[in-house]
C-alpha positions, 0 to 999 in steps of 0.5 A, a space after each residue: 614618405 619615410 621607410 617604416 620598419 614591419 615585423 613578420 609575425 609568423 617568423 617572430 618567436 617572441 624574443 622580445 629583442 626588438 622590444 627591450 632595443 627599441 620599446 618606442 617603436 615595438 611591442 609584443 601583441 596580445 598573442 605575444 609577437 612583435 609589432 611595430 605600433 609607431 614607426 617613428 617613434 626613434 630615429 631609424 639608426 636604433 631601428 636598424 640596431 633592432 633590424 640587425 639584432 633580430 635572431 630570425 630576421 622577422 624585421 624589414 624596413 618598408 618604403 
């Protein structure tokens, strides 16, 4: 099974940066946090873009 990127939702503060990066794979919630809503949705090279860029580190990957 491939490694899927989560989000910590109580360390997002709603930048949306993981949102404009990568909009195939994450979203912000109704409560305005990041979610990932499809893993695979973008190869994971982008998905690390969004991992590295988060300003709070809220995104990891999870096997």
């Amino acid at each position: 099974m491939a490694r899927v990127p989560i989000v910590d939702q109580e360390a997002c503060i709603s930048c949306n940066l993981c949102v404009d990066l990568v909009p195939e794979v994450f979203r912000l919630n109704s409560d305005g946090l990041a979610e990932t809503y499809d893993p695979t949705g973008a190869p994971e090279e982008k998905i690390q873009d969004a991992i590295d860029n988060c300003p709070v580190n809220c995104i990891a990957w999870e096997d």
